[in-house]
C-alpha positions, 0 to 999 in steps of 0.5 A: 500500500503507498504512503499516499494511501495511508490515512490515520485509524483512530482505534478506541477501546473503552475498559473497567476493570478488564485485567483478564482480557485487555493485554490481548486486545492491545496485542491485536492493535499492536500486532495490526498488518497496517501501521499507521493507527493511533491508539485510545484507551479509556479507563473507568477508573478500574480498582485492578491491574488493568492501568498496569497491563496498559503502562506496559504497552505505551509505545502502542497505546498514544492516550490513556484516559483513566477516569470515572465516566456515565456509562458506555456511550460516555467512554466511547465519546470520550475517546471519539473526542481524542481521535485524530484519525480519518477513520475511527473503529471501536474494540472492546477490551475484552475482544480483539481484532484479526491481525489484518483486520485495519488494513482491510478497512483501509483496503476498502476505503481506498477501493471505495475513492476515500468516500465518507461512510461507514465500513463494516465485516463480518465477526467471529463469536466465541466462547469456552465451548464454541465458535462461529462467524456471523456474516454482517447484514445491514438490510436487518439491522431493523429487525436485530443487531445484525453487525456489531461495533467491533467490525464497524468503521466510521469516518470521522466526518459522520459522527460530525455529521448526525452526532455520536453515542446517546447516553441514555442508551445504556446497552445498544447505542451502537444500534441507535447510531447504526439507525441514526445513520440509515435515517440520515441515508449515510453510505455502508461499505460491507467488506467480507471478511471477518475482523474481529472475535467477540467474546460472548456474555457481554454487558448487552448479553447478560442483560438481554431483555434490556437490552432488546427494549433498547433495540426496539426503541431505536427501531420505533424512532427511526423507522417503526413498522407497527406490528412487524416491530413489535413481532421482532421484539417479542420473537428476540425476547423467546429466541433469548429465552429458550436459549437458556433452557436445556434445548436451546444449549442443545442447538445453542452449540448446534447454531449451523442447523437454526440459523434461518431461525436465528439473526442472520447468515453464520459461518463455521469459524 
């Protein structure tokens, strides 16, 4: 890739108490294929050795914000505002991305004649037990989450244009950007391609019935269809309801034979 076509990736990862996994998601920016990224890191305050496993990577990481903050949306913001980079991606601490997963962005942008938007790929979902890759589908992002922010990029340009992460969604403000952004007609890139791993039992995982009302009420705001929304919401509550059962852990670990029943395409990975 020439230097001319290099543009600046702001990476930001927001943390709180994340000694377990942070140091392999810092490895996964450090270790990127493209070079020329800046790193933030923003820190809740953490009362572990997160702050510890951050010093030892200061030549990777360019800012660490370690301060008490209100809620997920304001960390991300936070680290938006520290961003100098042309294209900014976000990577939760306790996930990480694949080793070329920033160059194929970049790739795609090029590719694209450097157009404003947001780009985004596939993602790998894991856990102790299983793993798989979930292709990426913006046509469905009114139904459910059908892309998750580790796998999207966007250029700074937009969050100047329809505004960053609301504070008063606390699990899927992700999706209300997402949605925000179809209202506004703001161009997607899809690049095929997995790019990051998605440690499962998240924030949003574990509190799925918020979590579903959150998602539901971006959807009733930007682009609401009645009945049909309202079939979406309750069919995502069951679906999260009886993969708690003993059958559903059965197919939980069989997701390849469900998954027109489920949200979206998957992949072995």
């Amino acid at each position: 890739m020439k230097s001319h076509n290099t543009p600046l990736v702001s990476i930001v990862t927001i943390v709180y108490n994340g000694e377990k996994y942070i140091e392999k998601c810092i490895q996964s920016v450090r270790d990127q294929t493209y070079k020329n990224i800046e790193y933030i890191i923003i820190d809740g305050g953490s009362k572990d050795a997160t702050i510890s496993i951050i010093n030892k990577y200061k030549d990777t990481v360019n800012v660490i914000v370690s301060e008490k903050d209100n809620g997920i949306s304001d960390a991300f913001n936070k680290g938006i505002a520290r961003c100098t980079g042309r294209i900014i991606g976000m990577i939760n601490s306790d996930d990480y991305f694949e080793p070329d997963a920033i160059e194929d962005v970049v790739t795609s942008y090029i590719e694209n004649g450097s157009q404003s938007g947001i780009y985004y790929g596939n993602i790998r979902y894991f856990d102790d037990d299983m793993s798989y890759i979930r292709i990426s589908d913006i046509t469905k992002i009114w139904k459910y989450m059908s892309l998750n922010h580790p796998t999207v990029f966007v250029t700074v340009d937009i969050y100047q244009q329809i505004g960053v992460y609301k504070e008063d969604y606390r699990y899927t403000m992700d999706a209300e950007f997402l949605h925000r952004a179809l209202h506004h007609k703001i161009p997607f890139f899809y690049i095929n391609k997995s790019l990051a791993n998605f440690r499962l039992e998240g924030a949003s995982d574990l509190n799925y019935k918020k979590m579903n009302k959150e998602f539901y009420r971006s959807v009733r705001t930007y682009n609401d269809q009645g009945i049909v929304t309202s079939f979406w919401y309750y069919w995502s509550v069951f679906k999260k309801d009886i993969a708690r059962t003993r059958i559903g852990t059965f197919f939980y670990k069989r997701k390849h034979l469900i998954s027109f029943l489920l949200s979206g395409q998957i992949a072995k990975g």
